[in-house]
C-alpha positions in Angstrom: 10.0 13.5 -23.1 12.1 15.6 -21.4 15.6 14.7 -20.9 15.5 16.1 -17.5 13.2 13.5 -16.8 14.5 10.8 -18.0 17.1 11.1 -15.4 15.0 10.9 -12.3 13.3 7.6 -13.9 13.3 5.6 -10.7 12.2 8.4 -8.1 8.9 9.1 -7.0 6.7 11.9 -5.5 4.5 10.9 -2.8 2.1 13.7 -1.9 0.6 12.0 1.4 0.6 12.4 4.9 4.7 13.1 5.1 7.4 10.1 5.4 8.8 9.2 8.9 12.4 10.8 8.8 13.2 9.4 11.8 12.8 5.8 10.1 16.2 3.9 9.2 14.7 2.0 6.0 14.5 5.8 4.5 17.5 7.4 5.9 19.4 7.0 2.3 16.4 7.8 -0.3 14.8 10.8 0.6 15.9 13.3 -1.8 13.8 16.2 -0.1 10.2 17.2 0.2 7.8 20.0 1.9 4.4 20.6 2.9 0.8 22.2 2.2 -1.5 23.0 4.6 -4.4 24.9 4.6 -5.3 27.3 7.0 -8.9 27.5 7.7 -8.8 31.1 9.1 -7.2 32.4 6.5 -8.5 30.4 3.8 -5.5 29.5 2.1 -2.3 27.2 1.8 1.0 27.9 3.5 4.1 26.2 2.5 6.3 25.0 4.8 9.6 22.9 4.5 8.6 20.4 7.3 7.3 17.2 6.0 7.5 14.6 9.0 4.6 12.2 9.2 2.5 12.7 12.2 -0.6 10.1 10.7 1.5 7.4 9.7 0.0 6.6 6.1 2.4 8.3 4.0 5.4 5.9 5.9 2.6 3.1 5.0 2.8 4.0 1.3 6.7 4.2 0.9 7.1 1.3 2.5 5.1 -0.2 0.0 6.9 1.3 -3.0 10.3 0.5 -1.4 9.5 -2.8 -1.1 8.7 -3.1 -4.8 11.1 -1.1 -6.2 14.0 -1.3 -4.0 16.3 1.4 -5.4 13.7 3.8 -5.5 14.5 7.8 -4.0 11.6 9.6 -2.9 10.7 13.1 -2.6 8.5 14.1 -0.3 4.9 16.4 -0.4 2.6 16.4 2.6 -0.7 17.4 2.7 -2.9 15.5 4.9 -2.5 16.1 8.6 -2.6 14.1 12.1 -6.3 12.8 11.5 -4.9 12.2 7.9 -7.0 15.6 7.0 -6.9 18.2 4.3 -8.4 20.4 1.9 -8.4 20.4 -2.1 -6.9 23.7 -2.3 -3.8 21.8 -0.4 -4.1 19.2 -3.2 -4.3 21.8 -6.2 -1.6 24.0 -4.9 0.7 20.2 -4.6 0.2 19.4 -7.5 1.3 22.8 -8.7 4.2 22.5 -7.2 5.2 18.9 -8.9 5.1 20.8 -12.2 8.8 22.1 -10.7 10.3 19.1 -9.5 11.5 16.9 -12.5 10.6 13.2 -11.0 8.1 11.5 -13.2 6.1 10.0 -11.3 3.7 10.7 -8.7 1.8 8.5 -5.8 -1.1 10.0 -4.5 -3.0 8.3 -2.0 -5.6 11.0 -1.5 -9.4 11.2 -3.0 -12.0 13.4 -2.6 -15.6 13.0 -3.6 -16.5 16.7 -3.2 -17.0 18.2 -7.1 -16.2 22.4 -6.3 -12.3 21.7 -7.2 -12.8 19.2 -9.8 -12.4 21.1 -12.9 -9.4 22.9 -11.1 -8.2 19.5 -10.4 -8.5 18.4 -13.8 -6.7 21.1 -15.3 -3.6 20.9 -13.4 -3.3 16.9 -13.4 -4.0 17.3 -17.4 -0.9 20.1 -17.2 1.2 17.4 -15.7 0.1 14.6 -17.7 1.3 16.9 -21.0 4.8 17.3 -19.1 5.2 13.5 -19.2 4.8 12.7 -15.7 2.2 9.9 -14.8 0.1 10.5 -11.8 -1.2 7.2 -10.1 -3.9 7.6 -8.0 -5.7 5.5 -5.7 -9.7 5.5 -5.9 -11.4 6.5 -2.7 -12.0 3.1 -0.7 -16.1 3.4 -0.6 -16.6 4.7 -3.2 -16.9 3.7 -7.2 -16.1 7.7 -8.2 -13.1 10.3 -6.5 -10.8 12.6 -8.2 -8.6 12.8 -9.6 -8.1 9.0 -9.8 -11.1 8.8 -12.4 -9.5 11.5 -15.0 -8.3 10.2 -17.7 -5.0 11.5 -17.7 -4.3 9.9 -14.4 -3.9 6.0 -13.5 -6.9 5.0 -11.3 -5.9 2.3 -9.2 -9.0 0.1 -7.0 -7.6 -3.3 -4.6 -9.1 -6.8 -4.7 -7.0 -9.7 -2.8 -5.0 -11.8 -5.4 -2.8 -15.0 -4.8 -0.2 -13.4 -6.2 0.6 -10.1 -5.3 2.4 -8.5 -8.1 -0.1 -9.8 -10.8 -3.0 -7.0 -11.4 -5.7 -5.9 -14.6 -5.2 -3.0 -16.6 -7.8 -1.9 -19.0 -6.5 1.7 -20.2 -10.4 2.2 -21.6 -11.5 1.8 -18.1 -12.2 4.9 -15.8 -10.3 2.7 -12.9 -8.1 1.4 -15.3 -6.1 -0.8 -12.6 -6.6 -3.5 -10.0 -4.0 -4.4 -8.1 -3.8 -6.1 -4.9 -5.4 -4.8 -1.6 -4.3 -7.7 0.3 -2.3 -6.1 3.7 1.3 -6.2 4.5 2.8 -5.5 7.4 4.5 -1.9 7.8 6.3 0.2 10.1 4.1 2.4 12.4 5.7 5.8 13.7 6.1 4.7 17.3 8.7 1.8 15.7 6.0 -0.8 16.4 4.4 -2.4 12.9 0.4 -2.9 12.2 -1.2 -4.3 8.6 -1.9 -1.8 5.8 -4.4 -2.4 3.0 -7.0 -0.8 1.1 -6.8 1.1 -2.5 -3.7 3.1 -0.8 -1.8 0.1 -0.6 -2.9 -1.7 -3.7 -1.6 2.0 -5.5 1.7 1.9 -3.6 2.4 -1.5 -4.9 1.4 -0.9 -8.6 3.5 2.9 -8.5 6.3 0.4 -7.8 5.5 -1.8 -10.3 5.1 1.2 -12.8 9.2 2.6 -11.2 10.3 -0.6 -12.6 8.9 -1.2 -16.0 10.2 3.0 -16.2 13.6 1.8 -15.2 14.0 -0.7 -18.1 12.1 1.5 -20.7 12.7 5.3 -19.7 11.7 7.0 -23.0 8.6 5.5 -23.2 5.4 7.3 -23.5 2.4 7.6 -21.1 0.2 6.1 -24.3 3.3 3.5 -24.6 3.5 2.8 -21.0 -0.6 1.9 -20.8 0.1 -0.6 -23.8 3.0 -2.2 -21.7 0.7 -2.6 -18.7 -1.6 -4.7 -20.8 0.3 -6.8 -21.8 1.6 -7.6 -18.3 -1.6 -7.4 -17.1 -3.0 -11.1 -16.1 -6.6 -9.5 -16.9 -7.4 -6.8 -19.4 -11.2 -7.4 -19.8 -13.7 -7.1 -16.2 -17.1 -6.5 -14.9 -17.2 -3.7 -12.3 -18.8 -6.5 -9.8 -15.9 -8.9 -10.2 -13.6 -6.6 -8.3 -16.1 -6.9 -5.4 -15.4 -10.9 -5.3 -13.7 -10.8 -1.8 -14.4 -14.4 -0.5 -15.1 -14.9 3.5 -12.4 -16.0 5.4 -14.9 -18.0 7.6 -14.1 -21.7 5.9 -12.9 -24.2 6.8 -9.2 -26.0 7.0 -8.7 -28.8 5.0 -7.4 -31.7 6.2 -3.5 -31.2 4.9 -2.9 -30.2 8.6 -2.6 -33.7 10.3 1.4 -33.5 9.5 2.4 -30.9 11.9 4.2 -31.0 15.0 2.0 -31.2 17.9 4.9 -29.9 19.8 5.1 -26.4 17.1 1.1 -26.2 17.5 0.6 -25.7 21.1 3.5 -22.9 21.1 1.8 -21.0 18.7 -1.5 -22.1 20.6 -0.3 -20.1 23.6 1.0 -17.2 21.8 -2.7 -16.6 19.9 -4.2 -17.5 23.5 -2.2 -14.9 24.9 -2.3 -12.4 22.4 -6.1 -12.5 21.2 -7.6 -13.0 24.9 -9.0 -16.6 23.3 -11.2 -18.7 26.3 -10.9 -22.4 26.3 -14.3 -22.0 23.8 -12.1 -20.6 21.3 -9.3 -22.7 20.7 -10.7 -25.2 18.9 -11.4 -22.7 16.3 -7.9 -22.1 15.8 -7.6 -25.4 14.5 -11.1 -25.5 12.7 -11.6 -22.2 10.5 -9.3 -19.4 8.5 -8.8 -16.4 10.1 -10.0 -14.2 11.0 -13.3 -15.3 11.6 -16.9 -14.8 13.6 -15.6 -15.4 16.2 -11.8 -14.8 15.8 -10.5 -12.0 14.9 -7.3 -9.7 14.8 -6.9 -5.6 16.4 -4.1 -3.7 14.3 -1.6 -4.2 16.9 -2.3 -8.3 17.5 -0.4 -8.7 14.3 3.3 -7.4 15.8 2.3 -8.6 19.2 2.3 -12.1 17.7 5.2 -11.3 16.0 7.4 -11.0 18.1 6.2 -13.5 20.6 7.2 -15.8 17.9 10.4 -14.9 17.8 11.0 -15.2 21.4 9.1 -18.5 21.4 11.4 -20.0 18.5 14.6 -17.9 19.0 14.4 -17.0 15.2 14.3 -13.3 13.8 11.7 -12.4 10.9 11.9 -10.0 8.3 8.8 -7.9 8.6 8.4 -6.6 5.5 8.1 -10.4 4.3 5.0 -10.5 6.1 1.4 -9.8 4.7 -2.4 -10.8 6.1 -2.3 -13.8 4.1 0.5 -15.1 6.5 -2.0 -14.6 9.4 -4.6 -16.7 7.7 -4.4 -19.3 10.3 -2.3 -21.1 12.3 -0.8 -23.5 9.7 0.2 -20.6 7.5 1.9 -18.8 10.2 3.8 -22.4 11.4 4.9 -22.7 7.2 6.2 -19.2 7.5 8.5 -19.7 10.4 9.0 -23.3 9.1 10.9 -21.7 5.5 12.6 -19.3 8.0 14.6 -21.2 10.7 17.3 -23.5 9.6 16.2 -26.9 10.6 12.6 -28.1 10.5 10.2 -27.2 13.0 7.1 -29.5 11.8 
């Protein structure tokens, strides 16, 4: 490998929707970046050194990553616009680009089912992939194909929810060789507010900081090396294509571990879902009864901060966001243990 490379082992390129450089928790590891955008009317892709997120999903992404790999540096390559937008030719000329920039690895949280680029595609991620550097790719989140995360010199990463969240499968043979886990955390939004994030973006985001830290321990390793080390971390290397579809319903019941809580604790966060969620009087005994979100029960993007920080007016406590994740939200127990671990005497 390169000794250039080896170098920039714990950096990343994300080639996404732009970071938010107005965001503290990136202030120190942004170590540059650019944009690509295609222009319709002249049918083809203008470079530009702005690189400012104005969708949101590539601040969602390196939050991710950061949270994972926590010395991690980022450089920056934008390509999808406002509506979260763009055009292969914006992808290609990217990816061309990342040939330049010696940083190893590259998160790319963008998919396109459309086959007129594909060989073009496959030619300049196979170009990369001879350089050293190890594109991982997220698959496109209704579908079973996209490119480039089915080539085979690029990791294909799909989500299901797992109990842990750092444990994932890796089968190399695989054309998705990697399942990691979808389940949503809680990330900054560009208007300093926070909302969930899931789906194969952030089940990729997760396992590219995974990937920076096995690189960081073993930084002459080998793409072919590297796939044999996932294995053996993996939890699962053999799978049928349905089992990754095994998302259970969160519409079940809550077992009957509950009856030790404070009845005190309860009604405050009562009031807070009340207040936040619109419940009626109808409702509230399904707070009590059934996981959530349910039928009948269920969460808008921005609920989730709302509640938030209600809580931490309600119990004069401050919370860590980025220690929050869906399953925390799962009902109102899980959200009492949560702030139970977090104050310093015990609120149960």
């Amino acid at each position: 490998m390169n000794n250039i490379l080896k170098k920039f082992k714990n950096n990343v390129i994300i080639i996404d929707s732009g970071i938010d450089i107005n965001n503290k928790d990136f202030s120190e590891c942004i170590i540059g970046g650019l944009s690509f955008e295609y222009d319709n009317n002249k049918e083809l892709v203008i470079k530009k050194d702005s690189y400012n997120d104005e969708n949101g999903h590539g601040t969602f992404c390196a939050s991710v990553i950061q949270r994972v790999s926590s010395s991690v540096n980022i450089f920056v390559v934008k390509i999808l616009n406002k509506e979260a937008e763009t055009h292969s030719k914006a992808l290609i000329e990217a990816l061309k680009y990342v040939k330049n920039i010696d940083i190893r690895v590259v998160n790319l949280s963008v998919a396109t089912i459309n086959e007129e680029y594909k060989d073009e595609l496959y030619k300049v991620c196979n170009e990369l992939y001879k350089q050293g550097k190890i594109i991982i790719c997220s698959l496109e989140n209704s579908n079973n194909d996209s490119f480039p995360a089915v080539f085979k010199n690029v990791i294909g990463v799909r989500g299901m929810p797992f109990t842990n969240s750092y444990n994932y499968w890796y089968n190399s043979a695989k054309k998705i060789q990697c399942v990691a886990d979808i389940t949503p955390v809680l990330v900054p939004t560009l208007d300093n507010k926070y909302k969930m994030f899931g789906g194969n973006s952030k089940a990729t985001s997760l396992f590219t900081g995974l990937v920076l830290n096995m690189l960081d321990k073993n930084d002459n390793i080998s793409f072919e090396e590297l796939n044999q080390l996932l294995e053996y971390k993996a939890v699962k290397n053999f799978w049928k294509d349905d089992d990754t579809n095994n998302i259970n319903s969160c519409f079940c019941e809550i077992s009957d571990w509950k009856s030790n809580y404070s009845k005190k604790n309860l009604m405050k966060l009562e009031k807070i879902f009340v207040k936040v969620l619109n419940l009626s009087q109808q409702d509230i005994p399904l707070l009590y009864k059934y996981m959530l979100p349910n039928d009948k029960i269920y969460y808008k993007s921005k609920d989730f901060y709302e509640i938030i920080k209600n809580i931490e007016k309600e119990f004069n406590i401050k919370i860590d966001y980025k220690l929050l994740s869906f399953s925390t939200f799962e009902s109102i127990y899980s959200l009492l243990d949560f702030i139970n671990v977090r104050v310093n005497h015990d609120y149960r």
